[in-house]
N, C-alpha and C positions, 0 to 999 in steps of 0.2 A: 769823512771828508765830503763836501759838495762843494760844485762849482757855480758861478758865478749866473745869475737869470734875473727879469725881471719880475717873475712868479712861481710859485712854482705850478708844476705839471699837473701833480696831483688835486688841485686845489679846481682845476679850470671843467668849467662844464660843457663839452662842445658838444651841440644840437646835430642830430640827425642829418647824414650827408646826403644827397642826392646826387649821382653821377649821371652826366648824359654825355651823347656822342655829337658832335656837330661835324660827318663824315666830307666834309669839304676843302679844293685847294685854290678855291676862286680868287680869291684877292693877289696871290701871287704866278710867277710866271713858270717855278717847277714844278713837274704832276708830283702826286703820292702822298702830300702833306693829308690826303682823304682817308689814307691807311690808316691815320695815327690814333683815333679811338680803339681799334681793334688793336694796335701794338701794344699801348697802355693795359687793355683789359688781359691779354695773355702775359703780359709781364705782373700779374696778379693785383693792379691797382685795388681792386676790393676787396677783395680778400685780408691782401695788407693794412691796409687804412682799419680794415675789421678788429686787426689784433689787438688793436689800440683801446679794442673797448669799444667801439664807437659803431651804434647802428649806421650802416651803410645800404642804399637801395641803387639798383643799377637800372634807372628808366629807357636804358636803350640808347638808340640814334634819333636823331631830327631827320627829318627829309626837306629836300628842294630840289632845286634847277640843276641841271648840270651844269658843267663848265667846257660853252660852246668855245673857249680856245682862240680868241678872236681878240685882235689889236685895240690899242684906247681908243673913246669916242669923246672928243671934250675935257683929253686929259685923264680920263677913267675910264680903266679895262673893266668890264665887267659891271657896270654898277648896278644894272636892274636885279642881275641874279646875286650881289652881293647883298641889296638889301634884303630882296626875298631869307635867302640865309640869316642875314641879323637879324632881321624880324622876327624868325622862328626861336635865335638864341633869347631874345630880348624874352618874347611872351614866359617860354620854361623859365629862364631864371626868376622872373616875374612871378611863375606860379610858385617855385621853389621854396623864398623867401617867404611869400605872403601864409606858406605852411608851419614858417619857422624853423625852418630847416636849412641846410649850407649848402649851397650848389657849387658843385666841380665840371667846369666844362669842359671836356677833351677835342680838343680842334683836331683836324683841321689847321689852317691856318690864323695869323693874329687878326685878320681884319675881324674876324668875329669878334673881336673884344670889345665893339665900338656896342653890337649889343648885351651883353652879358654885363656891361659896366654900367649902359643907360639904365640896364633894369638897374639895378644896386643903388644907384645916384638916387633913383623916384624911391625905393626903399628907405634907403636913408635920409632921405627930408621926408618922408611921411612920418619915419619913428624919430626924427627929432635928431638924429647922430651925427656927428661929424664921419666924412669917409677919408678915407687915407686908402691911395691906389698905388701900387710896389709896382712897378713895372719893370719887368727881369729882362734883359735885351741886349743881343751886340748892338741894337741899333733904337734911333731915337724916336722913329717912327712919328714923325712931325710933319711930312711933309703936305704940299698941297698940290690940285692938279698942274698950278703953275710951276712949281720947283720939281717933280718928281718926274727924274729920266726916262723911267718906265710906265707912268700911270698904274702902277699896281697900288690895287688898295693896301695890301697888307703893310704898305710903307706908309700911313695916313693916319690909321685911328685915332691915335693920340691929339693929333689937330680937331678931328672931326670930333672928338669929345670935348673937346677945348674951344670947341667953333668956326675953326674952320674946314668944310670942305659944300658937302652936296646938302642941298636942305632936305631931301630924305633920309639922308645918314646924320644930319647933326639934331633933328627934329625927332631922331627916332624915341626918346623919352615924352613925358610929360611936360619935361622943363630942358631948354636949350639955353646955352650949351649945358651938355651934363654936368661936368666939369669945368675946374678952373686950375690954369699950371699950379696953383699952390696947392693943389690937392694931390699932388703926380708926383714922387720919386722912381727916377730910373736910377738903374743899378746895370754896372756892368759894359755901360756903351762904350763902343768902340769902330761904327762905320756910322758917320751921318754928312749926308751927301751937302752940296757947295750949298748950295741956295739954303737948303735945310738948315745949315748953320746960322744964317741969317735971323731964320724964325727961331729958333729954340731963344738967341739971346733977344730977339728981342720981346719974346711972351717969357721969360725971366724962365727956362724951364728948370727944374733943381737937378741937375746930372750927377752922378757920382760915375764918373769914366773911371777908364781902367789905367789912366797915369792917377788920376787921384788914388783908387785902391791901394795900386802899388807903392803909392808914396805915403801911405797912413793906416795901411791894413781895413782888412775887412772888418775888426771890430770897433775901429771907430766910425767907421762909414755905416755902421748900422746901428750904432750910437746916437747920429748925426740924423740917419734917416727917422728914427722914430723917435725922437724930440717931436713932445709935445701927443705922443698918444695917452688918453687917458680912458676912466671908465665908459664915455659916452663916443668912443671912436670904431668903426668896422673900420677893419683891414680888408682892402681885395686883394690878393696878389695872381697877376697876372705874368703868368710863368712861358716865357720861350723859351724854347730848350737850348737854342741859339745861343745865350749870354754865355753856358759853359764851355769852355775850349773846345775844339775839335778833337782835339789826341782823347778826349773822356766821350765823347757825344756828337759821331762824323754823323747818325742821320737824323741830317738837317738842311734844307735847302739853301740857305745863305750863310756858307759855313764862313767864319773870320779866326783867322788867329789871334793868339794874344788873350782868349778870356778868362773867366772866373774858374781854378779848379777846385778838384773836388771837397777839400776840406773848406776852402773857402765857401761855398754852395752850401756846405754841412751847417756851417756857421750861419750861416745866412739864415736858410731852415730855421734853424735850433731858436734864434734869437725871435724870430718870427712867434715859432709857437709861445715862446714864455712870453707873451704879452698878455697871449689870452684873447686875442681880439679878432683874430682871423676869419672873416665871416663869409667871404667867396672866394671862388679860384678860377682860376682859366690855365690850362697846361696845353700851348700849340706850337706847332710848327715839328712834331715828331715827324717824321718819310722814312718809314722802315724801308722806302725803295734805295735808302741812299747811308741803310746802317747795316753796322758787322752783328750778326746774332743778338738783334736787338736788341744790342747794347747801350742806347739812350731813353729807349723806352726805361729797360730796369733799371737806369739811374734816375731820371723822371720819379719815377713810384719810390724808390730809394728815399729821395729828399721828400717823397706827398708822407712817409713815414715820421721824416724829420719834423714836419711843418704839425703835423697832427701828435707828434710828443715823445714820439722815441729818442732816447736820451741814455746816456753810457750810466749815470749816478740822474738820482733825483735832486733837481734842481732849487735851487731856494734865491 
């Protein structure tokens, strides 16, 4: 008996991982998200990813700025030390890739995603591919310094990949915007603030929220989402740990009820890896300051299992 996949597992060659730490909680407004590369690595992110067969290197943390703690300027908390930070994601993933090898970024918080994704985007129009970006989230992370309550970055990337925000942060690639909303599935959303909703429909963004889930299941919604992946496509999947409910994954700074549980996330994973396409990762928003026995760190690593090919039967 096997179950149902788009390839199988065994068939798929995944290139050499590279893990790094991006030890920061700048883009948003609770401390600890800085913890979450060292939660991930004691909950044995390398190790595990190892079993799978799969050369695995752990290059450490990035360094930057601290997070002087201090109110928006212009709509943006933080921006000079947020970029600093991207900046340093962007160059690593940038060296990552150009080795041929898969970069895993452990945040920190999401605003790093605005670099880790610009590097991937100059990747993938230099090799010719289409990118396809999974954006795992309670939240839609669209907003701009006009519409955002707080001026936290980590509520922004997705615009600033998409073009709008700071011309340091939307410049940070070779090519601006990195992104375009048809290259963007969010999965999972369930808080996107008043004005925010404004922008998502009108940059057409593809959401699959969590009344659509609940009302068609997660495997058509991820049916739905990868239409149209083919040999010439990278996957990034940028993973907040956020998208999963609370009652499975409380440390997280923005907790919301209501999201993805665990078998769902399973599925999610599972169907990811049998594509075959997976070419980067981003895993943030872990705060061991704000979990039980860091117990969202080892579901995190759990699913980075799932995603990389572990599987109950070999799939076909």
């Amino acid at each position: 008996m096997t179950g149902h996949g788009l390839e199988c597992h065994l068939n798929r060659k995944i290139p050499s991982v590279v893990i790094y730490g991006v030890p920061t909680d700048i883009g948003c407004a609770h401390r600890g998200a800085s913890m979450g590369p060292e939660a991930l690595r004691v909950a044995g992110i390398v190790e595990k990813i190892a079993r799978r067969g799969i050369t695995v290197e752990d290059a450490g943390n990035l360094t930057g700025p601290h997070n002087p703690l201090q109110g928006p300027v212009d709509g943006y908390r933080h921006l000079q030390e947020v970029t600093a930070w991207n900046r340093a994601a962007f160059d690593k993933s940038t060296e990552i890739l150009a080795d041929g090898k898969l970069p895993i970024m452990l945040g920190g918080d999401h605003c790093l995603g605005i670099g880790a994704i610009a590097a991937v985007a100059d990747h993938c129009r230099a090799q010719g591919k289409k990118l396809r970006v999974f954006w795992l989230d309670a939240h839609a992370d669209f907003n701009t310094s006009e519409a955002s309550p707080s001026g936290n970055i980590h509520g922004m990337p997705v615009a600033v990949l998409c073009g709008l925000g700071p011309d340091a942060l939307v410049n940070m690639g070779k090519t601006a915007p990195a992104l375009t909303p048809d290259q963007v599935r969010q999965i999972g959303i369930r808080s996107v603030d008043r004005a925010e909703k404004q922008l998502v429909k009108q940059h057409d963004l593809d959401i699959y929220d969590m009344r659509y889930i609940d009302e068609i299941g997660m495997r058509r919604v991820m049916d739905e989402a990868l239409e149209g992946i083919d040999d010439d496509t990278h996957i990034h999947v940028s993973f907040d740990v956020d998208m999963l409910d609370p009652s499975i994954a409380p440390g997280t700074g923005t907790r919301v009820p209501g999201g993805v549980n665990y078998r769902e996330a399973q599925l999610m994973f599972e169907m990811l890896a049998d594509t075959g396409r997976v070419g980067s990762v981003d895993i943030v928003e872990v705060n061991p300051a704000l979990d039980k026995r860091n117990a969202t760190a080892r579901l995190a690593v759990a699913l980075m299992e799932s995603l990389f090919g572990k599987s109950t039967l070999v799939r076909e």
